[in-house]
C-alpha positions as CSV (number, residue, x, y, z in Angstrom):
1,X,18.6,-31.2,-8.6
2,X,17.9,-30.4,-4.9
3,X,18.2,-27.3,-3.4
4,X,21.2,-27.9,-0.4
5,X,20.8,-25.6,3.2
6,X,23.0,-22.9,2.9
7,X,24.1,-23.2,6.6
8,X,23.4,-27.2,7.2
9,X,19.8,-27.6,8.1
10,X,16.7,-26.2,6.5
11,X,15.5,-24.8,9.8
12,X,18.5,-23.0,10.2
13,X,18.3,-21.0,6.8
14,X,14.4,-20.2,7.5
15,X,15.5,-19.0,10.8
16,X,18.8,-16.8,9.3
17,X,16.3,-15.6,6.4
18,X,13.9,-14.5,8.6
19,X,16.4,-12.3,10.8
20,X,18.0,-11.1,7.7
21,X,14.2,-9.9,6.3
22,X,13.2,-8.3,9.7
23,X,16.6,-6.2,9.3
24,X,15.3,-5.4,5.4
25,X,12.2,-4.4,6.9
26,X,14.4,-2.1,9.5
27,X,16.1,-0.6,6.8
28,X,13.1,0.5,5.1
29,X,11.1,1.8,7.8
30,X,14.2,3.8,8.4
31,X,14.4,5.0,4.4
32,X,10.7,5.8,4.7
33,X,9.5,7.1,8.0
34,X,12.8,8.5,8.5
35,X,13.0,6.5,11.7
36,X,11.8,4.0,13.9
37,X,8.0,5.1,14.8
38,X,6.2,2.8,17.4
39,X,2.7,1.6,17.0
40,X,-0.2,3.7,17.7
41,X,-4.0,3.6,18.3
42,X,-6.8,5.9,16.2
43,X,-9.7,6.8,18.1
44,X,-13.2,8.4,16.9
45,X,-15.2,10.1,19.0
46,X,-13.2,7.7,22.0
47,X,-13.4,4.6,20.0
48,X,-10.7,2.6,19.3
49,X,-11.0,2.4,15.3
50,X,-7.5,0.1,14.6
51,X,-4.0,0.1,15.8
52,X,-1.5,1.0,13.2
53,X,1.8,-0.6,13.6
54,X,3.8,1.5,12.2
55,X,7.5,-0.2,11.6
56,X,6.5,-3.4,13.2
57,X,4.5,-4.6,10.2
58,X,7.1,-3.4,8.0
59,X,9.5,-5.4,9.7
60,X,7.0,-8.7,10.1
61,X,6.3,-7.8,6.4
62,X,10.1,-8.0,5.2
63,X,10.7,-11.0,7.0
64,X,8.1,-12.9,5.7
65,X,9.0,-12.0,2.4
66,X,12.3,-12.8,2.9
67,X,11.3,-16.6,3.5
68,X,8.9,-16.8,1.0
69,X,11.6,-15.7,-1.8
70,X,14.1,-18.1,-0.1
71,X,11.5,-21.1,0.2
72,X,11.3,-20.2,-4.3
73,X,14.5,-19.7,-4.8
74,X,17.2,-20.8,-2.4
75,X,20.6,-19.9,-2.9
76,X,23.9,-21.7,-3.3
77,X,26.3,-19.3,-1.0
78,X,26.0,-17.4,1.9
79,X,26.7,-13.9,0.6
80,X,23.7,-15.0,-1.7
81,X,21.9,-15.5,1.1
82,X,22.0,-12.7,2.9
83,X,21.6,-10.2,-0.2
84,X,18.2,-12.0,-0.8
85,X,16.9,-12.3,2.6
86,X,18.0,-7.9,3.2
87,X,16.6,-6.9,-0.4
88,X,13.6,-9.4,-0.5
89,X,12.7,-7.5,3.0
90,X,13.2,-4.2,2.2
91,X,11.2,-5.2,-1.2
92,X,8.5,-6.7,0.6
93,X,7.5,-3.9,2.5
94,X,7.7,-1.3,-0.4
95,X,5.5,-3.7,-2.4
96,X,2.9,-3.5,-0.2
97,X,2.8,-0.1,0.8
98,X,2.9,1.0,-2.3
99,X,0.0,-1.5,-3.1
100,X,-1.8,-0.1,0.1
101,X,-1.0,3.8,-1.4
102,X,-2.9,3.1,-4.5
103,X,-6.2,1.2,-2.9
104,X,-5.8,4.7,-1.0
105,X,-6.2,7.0,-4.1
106,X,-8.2,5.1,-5.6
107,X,-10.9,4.8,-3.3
108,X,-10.4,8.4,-2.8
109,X,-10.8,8.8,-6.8
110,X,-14.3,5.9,-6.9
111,X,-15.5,8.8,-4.0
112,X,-14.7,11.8,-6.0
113,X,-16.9,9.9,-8.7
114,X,-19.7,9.7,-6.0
115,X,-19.4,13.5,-5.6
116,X,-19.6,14.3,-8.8
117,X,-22.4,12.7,-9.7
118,X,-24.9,13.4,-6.8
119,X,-23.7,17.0,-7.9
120,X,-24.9,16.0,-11.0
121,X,-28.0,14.9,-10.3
122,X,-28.9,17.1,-7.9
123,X,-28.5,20.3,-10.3
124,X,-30.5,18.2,-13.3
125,X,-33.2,17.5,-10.8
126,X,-33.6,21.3,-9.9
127,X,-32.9,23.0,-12.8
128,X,-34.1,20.8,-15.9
129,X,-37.4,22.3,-16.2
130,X,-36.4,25.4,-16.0
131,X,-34.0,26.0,-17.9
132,X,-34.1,26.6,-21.9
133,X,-32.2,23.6,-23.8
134,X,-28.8,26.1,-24.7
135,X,-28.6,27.2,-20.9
136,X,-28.9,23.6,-20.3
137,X,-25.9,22.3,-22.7
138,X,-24.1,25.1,-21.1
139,X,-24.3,23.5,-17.7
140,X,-23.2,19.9,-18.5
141,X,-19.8,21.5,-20.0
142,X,-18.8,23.3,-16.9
143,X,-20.4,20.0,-14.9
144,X,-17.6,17.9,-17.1
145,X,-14.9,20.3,-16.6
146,X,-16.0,20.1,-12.4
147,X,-15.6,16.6,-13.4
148,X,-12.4,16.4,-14.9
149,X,-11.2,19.1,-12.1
150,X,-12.2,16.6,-9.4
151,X,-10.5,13.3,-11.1
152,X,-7.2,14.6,-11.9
């Protein structure tokens, strides 16, 4: 069976479901930032590093998810319709900020890692021949529990 336009042409609905996900996308930015915060540029050292776009992308981000979901699953009724198109945007942009959130942590956790083992390596290098074998055992337990300090 063939999926029917909701409001009589199939450019219409992508158009509708893309309004409806940019005001999803409104609504979160507005749950999560706690307002509307305009795009800004980082610098270093007077360099432009990136521009961070701050509720624009989490409004491009819930429109685009609203017409993906629609172009899977299209709906038979127009209350349907705009339910789908507000949560799939307000979903869309918390799916992928909380995606973004955990690449975060846990490239923050692989350099914690890095840490910990130069630190490692750096007191076996300099100590090892030096100190007696129960000294030595002594040091790689407080070296795990640095580790285990610095991964939690």
């Amino acid at each position: 069976m063939t999926a029917l336009p909701v409001f009589g042409s199939f450019i219409r609905d992508f158009i509708g479901i893309f309004l409806i996900g940019v005001v999803g996308g409104v609504v979160f930015a507005l749950l999560m930032e706690r307002g509307l915060t305009f795009p800004t540029k980082v610098y270093s050292n007077e360099k432009l590093i990136r521009v961070n776009f701050e509720f624009f992308a989490d409004v491009i981000i819930g429109a685009l998810a609203a017409v993906i979901v629609y172009a899977l699953n299209s709906p038979q009724s127009q209350q349907t319709f705009v339910v789908l198109g507000i949560i799939s945007g307000i979903g869309g942009s918390a799916i992928l900020t909380a995606y973004m959130k955990s690449r975060e942590s846990e490239e923050a956790r692989e350099k914690k890692v890095l840490i910990a083992e130069r630190y490692r390596a750096a007191v076996a290098r300099h100590a090892g021949s030096v100190m007696s074998q129960g000294n030595m055992q002594l040091l790689n337990i407080e070296l795990m529990e640095i580790d285990e300090q610095l991964l939690s």
